[in-house]
N, C-alpha and C positions, 0 to 999 in steps of 0.2 A: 129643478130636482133637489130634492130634499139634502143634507149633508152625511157622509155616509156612517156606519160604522167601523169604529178601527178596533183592530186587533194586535195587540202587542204581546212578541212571545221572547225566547232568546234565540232559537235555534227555529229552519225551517221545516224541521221533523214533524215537530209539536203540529203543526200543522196540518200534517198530510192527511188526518182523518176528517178534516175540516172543512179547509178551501177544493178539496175537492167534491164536495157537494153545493159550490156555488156555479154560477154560469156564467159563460163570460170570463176566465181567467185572462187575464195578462201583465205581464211585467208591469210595475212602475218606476219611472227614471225620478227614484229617489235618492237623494244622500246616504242609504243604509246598506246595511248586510242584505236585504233580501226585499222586496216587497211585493204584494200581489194585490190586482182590483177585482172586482165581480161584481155580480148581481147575486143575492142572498132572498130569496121568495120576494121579490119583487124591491127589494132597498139595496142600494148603493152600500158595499164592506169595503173598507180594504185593510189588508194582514201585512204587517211588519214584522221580519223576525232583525235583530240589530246587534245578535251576541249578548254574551251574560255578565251581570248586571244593572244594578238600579240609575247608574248615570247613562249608558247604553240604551236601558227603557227609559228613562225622562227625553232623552235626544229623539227616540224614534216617533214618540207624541208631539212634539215639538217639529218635526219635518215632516209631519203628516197634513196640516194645516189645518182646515176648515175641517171640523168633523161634530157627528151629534151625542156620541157618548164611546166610551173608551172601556174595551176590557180588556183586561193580562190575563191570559191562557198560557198552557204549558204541562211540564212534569214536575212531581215537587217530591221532597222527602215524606215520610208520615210518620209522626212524631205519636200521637195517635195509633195505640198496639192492637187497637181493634180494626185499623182502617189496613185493606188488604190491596195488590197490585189491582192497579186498574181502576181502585174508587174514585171516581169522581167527585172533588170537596167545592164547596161554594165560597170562596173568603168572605167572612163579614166583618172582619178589620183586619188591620193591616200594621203589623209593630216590626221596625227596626231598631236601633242604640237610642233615640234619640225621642221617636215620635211614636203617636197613632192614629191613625188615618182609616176613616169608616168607609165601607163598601159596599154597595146599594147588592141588592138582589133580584136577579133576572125571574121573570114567569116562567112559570112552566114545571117540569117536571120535577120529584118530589127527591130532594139532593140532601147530602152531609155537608153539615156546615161548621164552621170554626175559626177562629182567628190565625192569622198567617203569620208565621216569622221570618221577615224577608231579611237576609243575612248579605254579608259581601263575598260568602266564599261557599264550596260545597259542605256540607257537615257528613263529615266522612266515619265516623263512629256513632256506636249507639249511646256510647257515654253522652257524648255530645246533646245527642238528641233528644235524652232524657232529662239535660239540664234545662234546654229550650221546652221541653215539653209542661216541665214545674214552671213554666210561667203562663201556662194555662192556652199554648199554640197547639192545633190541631195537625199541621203543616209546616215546612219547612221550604222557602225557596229565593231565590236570589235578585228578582224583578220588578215584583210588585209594589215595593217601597217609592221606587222612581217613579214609574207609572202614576200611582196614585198623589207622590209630590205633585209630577204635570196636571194631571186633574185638576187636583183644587186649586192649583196657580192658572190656570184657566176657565176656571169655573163650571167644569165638565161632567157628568155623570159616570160615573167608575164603578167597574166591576171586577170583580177575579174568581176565574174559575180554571179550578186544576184538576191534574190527575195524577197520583201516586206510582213511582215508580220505582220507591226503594221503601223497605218497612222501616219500622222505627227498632226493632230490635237488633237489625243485622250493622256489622261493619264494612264500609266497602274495602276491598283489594286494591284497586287501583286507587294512585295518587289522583284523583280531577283535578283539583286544582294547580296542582303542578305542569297541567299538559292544557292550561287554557294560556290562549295566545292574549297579546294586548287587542286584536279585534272581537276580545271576546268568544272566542270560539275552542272549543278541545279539539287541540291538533293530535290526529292518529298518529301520526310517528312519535310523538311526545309518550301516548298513552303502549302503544308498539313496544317501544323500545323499554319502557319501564314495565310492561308484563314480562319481559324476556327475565326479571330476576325470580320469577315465581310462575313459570306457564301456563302451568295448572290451572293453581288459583286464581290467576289474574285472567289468560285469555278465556277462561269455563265463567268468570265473572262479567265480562265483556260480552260475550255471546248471551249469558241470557240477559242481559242489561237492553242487548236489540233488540230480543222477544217480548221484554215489560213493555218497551218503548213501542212496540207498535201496538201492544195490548191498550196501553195509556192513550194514544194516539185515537186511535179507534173508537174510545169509549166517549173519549172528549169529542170526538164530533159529533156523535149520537145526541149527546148532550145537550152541546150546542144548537141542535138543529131543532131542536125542540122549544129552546126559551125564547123569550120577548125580553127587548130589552129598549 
């Protein structure tokens, strides 16, 4: 049997529009936050989500083992003020502080494309995203930098494809980064407790943040289900 394809996300949301169009689901007893195997139109997947960021995604490529190419899926910012909730982006490179890191592009259907800015934290303002945006990123997100390290430290085939769940114009309400735990994960109580100084704003911000996310979710398996890679 051939080696599979992996999936590297942060959270096991990103998913849901995904691995549930393979067959075959079940647990794997891996070292991470989350993982899944299947059968994908006849080839060996399996989906890792390991919490957010880029050392988190290098570690889940890394206890994944034997595999035949590697993509980071997920939700990202859009830095990009024509890119609307739910567009599905193609990365075709990949810039954190340091590096940049090229990214192949899957077959199939006909996608937006752009350079990623994979960052270490959420970019929580439009300020922000308009600085990242003057360096010519399409996207905004926190994973693919690692991923794509593990890639070419193993000589792997790398891909990134996302889907937009916050614009580039708005600011968000809630603190994220404050309410991410060390496994990587945004603890609800953390995110709870700090809408309670603003209700309104922050849980009416929250609620439709679930409604992008599975807009997002959604769109990315569609996506997905269609490329060759």
């Amino acid at each position: 049997m051939s080696a599979p394809l992996l999936f590297v996300a942060a959270d096991p949301r990103e998913f849901s529009g995904w691995v549930s169009r393979w067959a075959d689901v079940r647990p794997v007893p891996l070292a991470v936050n989350w993982a899944r195997s299947g059968n994908w139109n006849g080839r060996p997947a399996v989906a890792i989500a390991n919490g957010a960021g880029a050392d988190r995604a290098f570690t889940a490529v890394i206890m994944a083992g034997d595999v035949s190419a590697v993509c980071n899926v997920g939700f990202c910012g859009a830095l990009d003020e024509t890119l609307e909730i739910g567009d599905v982006v193609v990365g075709t490179e990949i810039r954190d502080e340091s590096h940049s890191y090229p990214a192949s592009v899957p077959g199939g259907p006909v996608a937006k494309y752009g350079a990623v800015a994979s960052i270490d934290h959420v970019a929580l303002t439009a300020a922000e995203k308009r600085d990242l945006r003057s360096t010519g990123a399409s996207i905004v997100e926190m994973e693919a930098a690692g991923v794509a390290r593990a890639t070419e430290d193993l000589g792997l085939p790398f891909y990134c494809v996302r889907a937009v769940s916050d614009l580039a114009n708005e600011d968000l309400a809630n603190d994220f980064n404050a309410a991410l735990t060390p496994e990587g994960e945004f603890s609800v109580a953390r995110l709870v407790s700090g809408a309670l100084a603003s209700p309104q704003k922050r849980f009416g911000e929250l609620l439709r943040l679930r409604e992008r996310t599975a807009k997002a979710s959604k769109n990315l398996g569609e996506f997905l289900a269609d490329c060759s890679f």
